[in-house]
C-alpha positions in Angstrom: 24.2 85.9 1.8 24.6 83.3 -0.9 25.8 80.9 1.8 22.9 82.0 3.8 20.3 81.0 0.6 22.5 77.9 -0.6 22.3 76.7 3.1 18.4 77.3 3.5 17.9 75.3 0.2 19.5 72.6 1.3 17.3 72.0 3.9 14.2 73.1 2.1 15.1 70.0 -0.3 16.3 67.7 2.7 12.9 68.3 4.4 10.9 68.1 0.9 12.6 64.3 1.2 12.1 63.3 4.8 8.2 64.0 4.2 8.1 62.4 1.5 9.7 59.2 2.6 7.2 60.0 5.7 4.2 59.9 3.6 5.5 56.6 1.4 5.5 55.1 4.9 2.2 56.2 6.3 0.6 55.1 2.0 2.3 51.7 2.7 1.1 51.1 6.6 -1.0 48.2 5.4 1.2 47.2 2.6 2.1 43.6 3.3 6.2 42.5 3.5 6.8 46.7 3.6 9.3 48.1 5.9 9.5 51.0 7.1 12.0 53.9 5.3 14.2 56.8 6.9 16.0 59.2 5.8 19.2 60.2 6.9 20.9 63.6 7.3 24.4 64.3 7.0 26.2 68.2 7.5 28.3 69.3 4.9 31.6 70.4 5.4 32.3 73.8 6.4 34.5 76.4 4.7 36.8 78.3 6.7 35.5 82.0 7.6 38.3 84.0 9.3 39.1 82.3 13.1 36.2 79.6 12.5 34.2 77.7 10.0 30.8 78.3 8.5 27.9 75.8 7.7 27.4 75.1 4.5 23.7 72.9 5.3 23.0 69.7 5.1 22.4 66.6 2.6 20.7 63.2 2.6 23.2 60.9 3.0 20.9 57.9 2.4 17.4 56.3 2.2 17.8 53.8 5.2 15.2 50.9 5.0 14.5 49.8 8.5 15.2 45.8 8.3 17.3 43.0 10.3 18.6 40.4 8.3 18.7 37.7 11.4 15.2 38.6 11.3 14.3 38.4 8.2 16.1 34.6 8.4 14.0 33.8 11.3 10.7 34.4 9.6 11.8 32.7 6.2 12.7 29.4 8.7 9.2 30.4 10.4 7.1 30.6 7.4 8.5 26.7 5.7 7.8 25.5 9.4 4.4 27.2 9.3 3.2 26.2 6.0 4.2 22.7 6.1 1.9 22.2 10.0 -1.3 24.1 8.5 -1.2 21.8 5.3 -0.4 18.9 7.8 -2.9 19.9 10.6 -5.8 20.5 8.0 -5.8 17.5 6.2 -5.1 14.8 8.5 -8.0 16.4 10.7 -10.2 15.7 7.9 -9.5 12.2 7.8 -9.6 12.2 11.5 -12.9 13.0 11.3 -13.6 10.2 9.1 -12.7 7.4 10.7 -14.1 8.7 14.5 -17.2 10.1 13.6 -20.4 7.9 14.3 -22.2 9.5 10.6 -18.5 8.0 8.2 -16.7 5.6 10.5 -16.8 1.8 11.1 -17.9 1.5 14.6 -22.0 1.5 14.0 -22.2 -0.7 10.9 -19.5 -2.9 12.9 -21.7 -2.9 15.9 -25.0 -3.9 13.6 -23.0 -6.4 11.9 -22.3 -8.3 15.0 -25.2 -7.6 16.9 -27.1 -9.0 13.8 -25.3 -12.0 14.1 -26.3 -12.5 17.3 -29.4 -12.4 16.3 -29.3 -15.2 13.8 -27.3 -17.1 16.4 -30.5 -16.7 19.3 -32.5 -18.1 16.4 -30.9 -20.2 13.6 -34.2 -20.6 11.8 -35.3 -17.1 11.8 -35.4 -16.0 7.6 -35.8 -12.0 9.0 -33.1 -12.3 11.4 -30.8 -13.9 8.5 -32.3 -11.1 5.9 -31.1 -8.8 8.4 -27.8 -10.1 9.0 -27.2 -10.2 4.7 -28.2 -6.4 5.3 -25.8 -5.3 7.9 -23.1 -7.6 6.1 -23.7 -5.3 3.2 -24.2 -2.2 5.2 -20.8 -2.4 6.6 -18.4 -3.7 3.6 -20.0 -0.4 2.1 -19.1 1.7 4.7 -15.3 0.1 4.3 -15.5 1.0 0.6 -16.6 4.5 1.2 -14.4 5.5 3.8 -11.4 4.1 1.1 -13.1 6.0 -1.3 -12.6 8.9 0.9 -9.3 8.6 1.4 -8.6 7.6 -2.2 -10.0 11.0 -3.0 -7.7 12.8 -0.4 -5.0 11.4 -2.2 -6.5 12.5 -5.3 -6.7 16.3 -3.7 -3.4 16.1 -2.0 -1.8 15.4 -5.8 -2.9 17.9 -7.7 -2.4 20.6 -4.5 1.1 19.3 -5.0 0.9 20.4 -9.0 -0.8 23.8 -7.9 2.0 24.2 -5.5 4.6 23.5 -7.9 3.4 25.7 -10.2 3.0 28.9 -7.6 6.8 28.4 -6.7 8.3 28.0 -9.8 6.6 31.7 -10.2 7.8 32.6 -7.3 11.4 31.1 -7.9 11.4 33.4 -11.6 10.1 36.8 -9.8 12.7 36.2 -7.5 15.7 35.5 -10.0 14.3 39.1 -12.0 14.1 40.8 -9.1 18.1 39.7 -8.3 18.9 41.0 -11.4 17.7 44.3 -10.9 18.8 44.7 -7.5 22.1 43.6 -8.7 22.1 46.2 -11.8 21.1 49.4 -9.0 23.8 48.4 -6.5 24.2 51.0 -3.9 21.2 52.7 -5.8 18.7 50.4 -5.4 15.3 50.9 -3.9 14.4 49.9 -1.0 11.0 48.7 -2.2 12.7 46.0 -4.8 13.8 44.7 -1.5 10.8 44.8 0.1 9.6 43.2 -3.4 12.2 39.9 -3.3 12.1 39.5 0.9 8.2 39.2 0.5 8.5 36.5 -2.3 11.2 35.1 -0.4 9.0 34.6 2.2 6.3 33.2 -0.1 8.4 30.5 -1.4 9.4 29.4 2.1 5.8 28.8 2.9 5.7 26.8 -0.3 8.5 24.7 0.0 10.9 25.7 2.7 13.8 27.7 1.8 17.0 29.0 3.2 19.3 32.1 1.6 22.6 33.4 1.1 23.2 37.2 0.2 25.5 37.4 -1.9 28.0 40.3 -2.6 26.3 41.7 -5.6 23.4 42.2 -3.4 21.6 39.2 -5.3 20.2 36.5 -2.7 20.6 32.6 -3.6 17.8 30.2 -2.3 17.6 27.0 -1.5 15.9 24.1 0.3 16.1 22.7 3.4 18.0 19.9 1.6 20.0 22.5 -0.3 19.0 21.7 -3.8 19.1 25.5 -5.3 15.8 27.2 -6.0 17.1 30.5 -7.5 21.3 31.3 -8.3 21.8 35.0 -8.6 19.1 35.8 -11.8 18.7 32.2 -12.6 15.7 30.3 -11.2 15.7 26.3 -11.2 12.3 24.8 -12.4 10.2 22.2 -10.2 8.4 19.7 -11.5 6.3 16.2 -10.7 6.9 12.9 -11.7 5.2 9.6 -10.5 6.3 7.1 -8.4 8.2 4.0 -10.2 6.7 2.1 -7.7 3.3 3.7 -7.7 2.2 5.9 -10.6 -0.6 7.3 -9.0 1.7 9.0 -6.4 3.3 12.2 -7.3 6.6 12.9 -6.3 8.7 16.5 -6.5 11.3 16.8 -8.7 13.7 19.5 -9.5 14.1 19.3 -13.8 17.9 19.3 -14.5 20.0 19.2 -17.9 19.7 15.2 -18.0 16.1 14.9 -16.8 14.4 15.3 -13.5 15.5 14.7 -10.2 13.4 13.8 -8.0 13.7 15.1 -4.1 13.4 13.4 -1.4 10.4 14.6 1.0 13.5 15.7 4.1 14.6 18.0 1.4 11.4 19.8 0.6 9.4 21.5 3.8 6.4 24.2 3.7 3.4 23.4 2.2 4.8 21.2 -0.5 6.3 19.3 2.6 3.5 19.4 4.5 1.3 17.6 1.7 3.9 15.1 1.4 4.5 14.5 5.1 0.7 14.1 5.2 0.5 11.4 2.6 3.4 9.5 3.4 2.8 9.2 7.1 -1.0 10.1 7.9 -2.7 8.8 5.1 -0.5 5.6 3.4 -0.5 4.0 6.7 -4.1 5.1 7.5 -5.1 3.4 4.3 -3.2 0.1 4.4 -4.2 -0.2 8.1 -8.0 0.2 7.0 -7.3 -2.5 4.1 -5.5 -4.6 6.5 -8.5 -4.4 9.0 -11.3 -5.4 6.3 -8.6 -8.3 4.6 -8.3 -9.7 8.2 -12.4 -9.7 9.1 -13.0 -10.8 5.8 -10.6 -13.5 5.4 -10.9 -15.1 9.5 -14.8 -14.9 8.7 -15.2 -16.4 5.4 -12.8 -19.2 7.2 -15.5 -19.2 10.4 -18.5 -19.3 7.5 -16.8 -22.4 5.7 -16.9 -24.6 8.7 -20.6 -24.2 9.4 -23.4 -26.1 7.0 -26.1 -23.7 6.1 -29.9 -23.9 5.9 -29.9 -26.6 3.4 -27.5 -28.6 4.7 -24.6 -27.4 2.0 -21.1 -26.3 3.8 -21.0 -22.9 4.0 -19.2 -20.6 1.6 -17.4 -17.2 1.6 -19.6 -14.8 3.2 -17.7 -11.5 2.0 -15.4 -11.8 -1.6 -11.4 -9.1 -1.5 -9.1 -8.6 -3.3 -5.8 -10.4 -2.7 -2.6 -8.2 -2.0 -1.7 -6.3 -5.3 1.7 -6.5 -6.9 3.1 -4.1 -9.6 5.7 -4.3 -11.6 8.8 -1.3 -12.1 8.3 0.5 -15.2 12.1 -0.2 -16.1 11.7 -4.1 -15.7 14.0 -6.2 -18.1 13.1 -9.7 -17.2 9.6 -11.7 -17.8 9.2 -12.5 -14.2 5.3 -12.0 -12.8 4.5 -12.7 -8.9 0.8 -13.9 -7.9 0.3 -13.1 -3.9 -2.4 -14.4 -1.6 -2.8 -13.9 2.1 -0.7 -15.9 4.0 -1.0 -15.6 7.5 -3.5 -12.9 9.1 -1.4 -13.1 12.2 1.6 -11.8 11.0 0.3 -9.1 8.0 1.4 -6.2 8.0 -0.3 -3.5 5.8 3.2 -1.3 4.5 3.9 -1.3 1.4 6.7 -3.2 0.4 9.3 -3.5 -2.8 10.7 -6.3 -3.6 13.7 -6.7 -5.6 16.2 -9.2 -7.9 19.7 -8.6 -7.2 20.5 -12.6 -8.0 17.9 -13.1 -4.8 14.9 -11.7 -4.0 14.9 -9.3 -1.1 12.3 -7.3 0.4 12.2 -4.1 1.9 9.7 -1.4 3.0 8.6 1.0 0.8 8.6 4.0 3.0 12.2 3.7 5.0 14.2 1.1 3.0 14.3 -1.2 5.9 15.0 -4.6 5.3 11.7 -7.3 6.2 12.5 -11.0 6.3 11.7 -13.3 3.4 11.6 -17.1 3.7 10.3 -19.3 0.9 11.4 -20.6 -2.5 9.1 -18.9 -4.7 7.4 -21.8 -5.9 3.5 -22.9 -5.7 4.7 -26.1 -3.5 7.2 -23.5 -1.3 5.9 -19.9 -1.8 7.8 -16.9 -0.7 6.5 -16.0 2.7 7.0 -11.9 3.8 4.2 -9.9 6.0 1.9 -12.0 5.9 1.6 -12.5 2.5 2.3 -15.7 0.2 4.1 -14.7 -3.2 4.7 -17.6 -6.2 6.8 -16.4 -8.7 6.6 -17.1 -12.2 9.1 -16.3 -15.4 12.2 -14.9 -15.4 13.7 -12.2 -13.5 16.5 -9.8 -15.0 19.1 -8.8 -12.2 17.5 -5.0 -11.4 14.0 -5.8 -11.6 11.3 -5.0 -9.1 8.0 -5.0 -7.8 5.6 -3.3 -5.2 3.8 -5.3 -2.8 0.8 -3.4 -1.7 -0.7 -6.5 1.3 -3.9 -4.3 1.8 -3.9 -1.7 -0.8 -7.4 -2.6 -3.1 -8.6 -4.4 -0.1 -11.5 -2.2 1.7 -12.3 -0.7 -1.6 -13.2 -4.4 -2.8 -15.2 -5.9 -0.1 -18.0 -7.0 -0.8 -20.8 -9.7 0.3 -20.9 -12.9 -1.2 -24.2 -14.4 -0.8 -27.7 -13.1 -1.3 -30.0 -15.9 -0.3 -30.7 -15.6 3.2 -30.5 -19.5 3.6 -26.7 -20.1 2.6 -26.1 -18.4 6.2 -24.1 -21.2 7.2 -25.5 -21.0 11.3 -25.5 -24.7 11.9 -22.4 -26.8 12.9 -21.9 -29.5 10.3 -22.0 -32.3 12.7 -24.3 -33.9 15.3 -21.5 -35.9 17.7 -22.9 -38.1 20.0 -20.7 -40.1 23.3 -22.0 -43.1 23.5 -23.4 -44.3 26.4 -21.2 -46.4 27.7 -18.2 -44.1 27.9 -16.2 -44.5 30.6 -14.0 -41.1 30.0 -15.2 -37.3 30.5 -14.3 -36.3 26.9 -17.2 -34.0 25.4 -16.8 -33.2 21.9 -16.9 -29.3 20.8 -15.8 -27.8 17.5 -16.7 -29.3 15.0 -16.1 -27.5 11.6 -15.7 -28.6 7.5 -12.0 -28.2 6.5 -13.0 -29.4 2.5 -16.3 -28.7 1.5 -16.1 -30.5 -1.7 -14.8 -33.5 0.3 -17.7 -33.4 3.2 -20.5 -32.9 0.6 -20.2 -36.8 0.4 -19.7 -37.4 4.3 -22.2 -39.8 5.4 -21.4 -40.4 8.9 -18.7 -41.9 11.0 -17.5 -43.4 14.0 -14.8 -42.5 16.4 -13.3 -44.7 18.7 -10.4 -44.7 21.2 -8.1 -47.4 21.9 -6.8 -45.5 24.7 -6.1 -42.1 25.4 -4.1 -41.3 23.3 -5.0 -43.6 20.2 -8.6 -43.8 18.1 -9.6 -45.1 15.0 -12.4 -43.5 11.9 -14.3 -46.1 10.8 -12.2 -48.7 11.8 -9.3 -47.2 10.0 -6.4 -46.1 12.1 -5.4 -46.4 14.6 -4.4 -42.0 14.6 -2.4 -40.3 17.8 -4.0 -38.3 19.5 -3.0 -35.1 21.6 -5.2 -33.0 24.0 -6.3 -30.2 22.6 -5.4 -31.1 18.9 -8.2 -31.6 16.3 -9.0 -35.0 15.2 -10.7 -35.5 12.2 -10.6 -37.2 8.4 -9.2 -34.8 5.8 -10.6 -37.0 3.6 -13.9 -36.8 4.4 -13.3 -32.6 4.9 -14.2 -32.3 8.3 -12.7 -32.2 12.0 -13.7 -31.2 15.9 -12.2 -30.8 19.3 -12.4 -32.6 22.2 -12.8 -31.4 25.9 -11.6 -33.2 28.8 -10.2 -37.1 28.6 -10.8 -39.8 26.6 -10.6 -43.3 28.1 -9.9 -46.8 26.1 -13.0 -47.7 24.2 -15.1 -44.6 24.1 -16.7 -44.1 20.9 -18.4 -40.8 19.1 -20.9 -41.2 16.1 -21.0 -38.1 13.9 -23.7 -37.5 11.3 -24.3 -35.0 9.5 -26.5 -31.9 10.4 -29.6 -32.2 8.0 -31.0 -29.3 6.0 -33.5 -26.6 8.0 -31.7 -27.5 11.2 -32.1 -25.3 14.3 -28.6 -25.8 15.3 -26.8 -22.5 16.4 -23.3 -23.6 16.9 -21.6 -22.0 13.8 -23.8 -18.9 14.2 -22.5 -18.7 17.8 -18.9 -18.9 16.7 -19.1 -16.1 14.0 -20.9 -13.5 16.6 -18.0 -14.1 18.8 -15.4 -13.5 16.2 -14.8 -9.8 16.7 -13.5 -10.7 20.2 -11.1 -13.5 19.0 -7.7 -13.2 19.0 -6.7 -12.6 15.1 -3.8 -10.1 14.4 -0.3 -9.6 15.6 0.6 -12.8 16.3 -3.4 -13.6 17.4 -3.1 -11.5 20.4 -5.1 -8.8 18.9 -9.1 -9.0 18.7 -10.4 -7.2 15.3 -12.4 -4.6 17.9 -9.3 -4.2 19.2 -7.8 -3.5 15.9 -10.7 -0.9 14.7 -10.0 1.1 17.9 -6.2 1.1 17.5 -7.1 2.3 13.9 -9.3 5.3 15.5 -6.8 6.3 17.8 -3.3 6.1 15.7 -4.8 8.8 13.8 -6.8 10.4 15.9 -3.4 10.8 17.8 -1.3 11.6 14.7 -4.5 14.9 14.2 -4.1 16.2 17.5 0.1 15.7 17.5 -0.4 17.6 14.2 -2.8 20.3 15.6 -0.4 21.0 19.1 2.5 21.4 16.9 0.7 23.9 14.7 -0.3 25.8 17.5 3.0 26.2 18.9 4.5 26.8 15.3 1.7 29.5 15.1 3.0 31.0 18.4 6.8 31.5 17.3 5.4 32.5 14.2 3.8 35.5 16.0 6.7 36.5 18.0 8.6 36.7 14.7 6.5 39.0 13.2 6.0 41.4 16.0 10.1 41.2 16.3 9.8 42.4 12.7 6.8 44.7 13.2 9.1 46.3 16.0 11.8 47.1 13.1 10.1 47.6 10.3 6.4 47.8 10.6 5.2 51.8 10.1 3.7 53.2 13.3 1.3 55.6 12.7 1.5 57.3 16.1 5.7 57.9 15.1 5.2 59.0 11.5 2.5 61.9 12.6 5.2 62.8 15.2 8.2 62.8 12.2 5.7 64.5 9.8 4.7 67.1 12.3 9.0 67.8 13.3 9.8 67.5 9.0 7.0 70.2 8.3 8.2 72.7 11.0 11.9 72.3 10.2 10.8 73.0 6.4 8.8 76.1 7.9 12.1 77.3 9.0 14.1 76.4 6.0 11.5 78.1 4.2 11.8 81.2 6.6 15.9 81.1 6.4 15.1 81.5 2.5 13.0 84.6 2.3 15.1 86.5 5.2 18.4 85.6 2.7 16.0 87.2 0.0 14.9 90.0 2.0 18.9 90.7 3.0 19.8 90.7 -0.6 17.0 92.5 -1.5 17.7 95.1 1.0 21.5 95.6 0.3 20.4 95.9 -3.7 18.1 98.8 -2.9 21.1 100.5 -0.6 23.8 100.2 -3.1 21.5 101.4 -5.6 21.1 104.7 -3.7 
């Protein structure tokens, strides 16, 4: 009978257990990173009873807790993949949605700019149709300021996001490292919630930044990067940390902090959210942002050039019609020598808008700042022989120390700056600056066209001159010469700050008289010249109109939004199947734990029941014997 009653208690307690661990599952259904637990039976050994062997009940072996480990690795890769696209996909969607949409982007002020121009052009002497063309000048160069104001504020965001982000895993990182410790103390013994605990935080921290793990045999899991710089070593957790740029202190960069100082990662070593953010900056909104300075430098710079060459109302040569900064150059923090480097636009064909750094190993080299690839530098370095690179002129001044560098930003302050230059609707400069006139003996088809001021100190004094051709291919100014000339060159008198173009073929002894255009003149020439600007030719290499340019602006990152959005999508997808993978392990199914609680409660019924008959037995043979 005692075997009877120790057998029947064993499964009373075994059952107790099961519905327990039945009801912690069913209490923790909705409990996010739980997995489901089981318990597990195991018979004891019998004893040996005459020809056979008798029961002796059953035990719990174990508390099973119902998890894969390939799994669980899939969904930590899952999560870093996951959490770097939605950072990604959200904020370059904003600033998508900047540039394209009618309400923030260029393309209507760009439109009323030009079609203003037009209208001055249709009528030179019109004082509303120049007020009107000051006041889409002004509408657009704000419009470039506050869409770089946007995007400065982006940056802004996507810094201190970086800090918060920082801050959540280094949190995460120390839970982590606590929670290895205990695991590690419990060993066989541990509860299956601590690891329920550590996988979910786990998990967390790849979101954050990416991580990949190794168990190790103490049951303590290390964590790493993508780049395998540790996160968390057994019940030690590293500490992350930001530190700026040496090339730009308003950039923050991840860094792990280390016995001799911070190290700072690079961004293929860091992935989830933290990656994302950086991804986003680096390649959606850097270029974004040096491609919009690059597009107001280039419109600002070929139309002040267009404005100089025309005379305005009052006769005056025209003047720069929008003021931008030039390219900005910083100097390394850790700079030993006392050299400083003045830049100017250069060449609008060939500027480029990355950032660049240059650097004094005995020569100056240059290289961009984003891949370390090496960009051609020609040039001395001096005022007479500047230091020609993207674009951009550089004159170099002091001494450099070998070590020392500096970061070229070509477009960096440029939309922010832009500005108009002239309020009085009268300095317009509509008017060509010279009236040419063949005279009328000519013999040859040449038609003068062109004409522009080249020094408008020099041509405030021009009074008038006289071109004529000894052939065609010789003329004289004023009797001075005799000048080649080639078809389809310029010909003109630096001196004097002025210059035109020639159309067809001169013949010996043609002559042209210029004269200056006087004040209040109805001439539309110049006018006619800037409204056709956004169609010229202008960037990479002039084959490039600055409409053209805008649109390629619009769609490089309208592209790199959708590209960011598709792969999200899919990302979001494997993400799914992941978690119904792990759902199909370890998620608690209602449906099955009823069925389990329903099996556990009878079999404890009958435990129960196997009790009281051992009782009733023993009670039974006490009341014979005591007959």
């Amino acid at each position: 009978m005692s075997g009877i009653l120790s057998t029947g208690t064993s499964a009373l307690l075994a059952f107790q257990r099961a519905l327990g661990t039945v009801g912690h599952n069913v209490a923790n259904a909705a409990t996010p990173g739980y997995s489901r637990q089981r318990v597990e039976f195991a018979a004891r050994p019998g004893h040996a009873n005459g020809p056979g062997y008798i029961g002796q009940g059953v035990d719990v072996a174990k508390l099973q807790r119902l998890a894969d480990g390939l799994v669980f690795a899939r969904q930590v890769d899952s999560s870093g993949e996951l959490g770097r696209l939605s950072q990604l996909s959200s904020i370059a969607g904003r600033i998508d949605k900047l540039v394209s949409d009618s309400a923030t982007g260029l393309s209507a002020p760009w439109s009323a700019f030009f079609n203003a121009t037009k209208g001055v052009s249709t009528d030179a002497t019109s004082q509303v149709a120049r007020s009107q063309m000051l006041a889409a000048g002004e509408q657009l160069a704000g419009r470039w300021r506050a869409l770089d104001g946007q995007m400065s504020a982006l940056e802004g965001e996507s810094n201190q996001r970086i800090k918060d982000k920082v801050g959540d895993a280094n949190r995460l990182a120390s839970e982590i490292a606590a929670l290895n410790q205990d695991i590690a103390s419990a060993g066989s013994n541990v509860a299956p919630d601590l690891l329920d605990a550590r996988a979910m935080r786990i998990d967390q921290l790849a979101s954050l930044v990416g991580a990949e793990t190794v168990t190790q045999d103490d049951g303590s899991i290390n964590v790493f990067t993508p780049g395998g710089q540790p996160l968390v070593l057994a019940d030690r957790a590293m500490t992350l940390t930001t530190v700026a740029d040496p090339n730009r202190p308003d950039k923050l960069q991840v860094a792990v902090q280390g016995s001799g100082g911070a190290v700072r990662l690079p961004q293929s070593a860091v992935s989830g959210e933290l990656g994302g953010l950086l991804e986003f900056r680096d390649r959606v909104l850097d270029p974004a942002r040096a491609e919009l300075g690059r597009m107001a430098t280039a419109f600002a710079e070929s139309f002040n050039a267009a404005h100089r060459a025309g005379v305005d109302y009052n006769g005056a040569a025209g003047k720069d019609f929008f003021t931008i900064a030039p390219p900005r150059v910083d100097a390394n923090n850790g700079n030993t020598g006392s050299a400083t480097i003045n830049a100017s636009i250069g060449d609008l064909a060939t500027l480029k808008g990355n950032d660049l750094v240059l650097r004094f190993d005995g020569t100056w080299k240059a290289t961009r700042a984003d891949t370390g690839e090496a960009v051609p530098m020609t040039g001395a370095g001096t005022a007479a022989d500047p230091f020609k690179v993207a674009g951009v002129s550089l004159v170099v001044g002091g001494t450099p120390a070998v070590g020392d560098s500096f970061s070229l930003r070509p477009t960096a302050d440029a939309a922010a700056s832009l500005r108009v230059a002239i309020t009085d609707p009268a300095e317009i400069a509509a008017a060509s600056p010279l009236q040419v006139k063949g005279d009328t003996s000519n013999l040859g088809d040449a038609r003068a066209s062109g004409a522009k001021v080249t020094d408008p100190a020099a041509f405030a004094s021009f009074g008038g001159a006289t071109v004529e051709f000894i052939d065609a291919t010789q003329y004289t100014i004023n009797g001075a010469g005799p000048y080649p000339y080639t078809a389809g060159q310029p010909i003109g008198d630096p001196a004097a700050g002025w210059s035109m173009n020639l159309t067809g073929t001169p013949a010996a002894g043609d002559s042209f008289s210029l004269a200056r255009t006087p004040p209040r003149s109805s001439d539309n020439g110049n006018a006619m010249a800037l409204a056709a600007l956004d169609q010229n030719g202008v960037l990479d290499g002039g084959t490039q109109s600055l409409t053209a340019g805008l649109s390629q602006l619009t769609a490089r990152v309208g592209s790199d939004s959708r590209h960011a959005k598709l792969t999200l999508d899919a990302q979001v997808a494997i993400n799914d199947q992941v978690i119904a993978e792990r759902e199909s392990l370890s998620g608690v199914n209602l449906d099955e734990e009823a069925a389990d609680m329903m099996r556990f409660q009878q079999a404890y019924q009958a435990a129960a029941q196997v009790i009281t008959t051992a009782d009733n037995m023993f009670q039974t043979l006490l009341s014979a014997v005591g007959r």
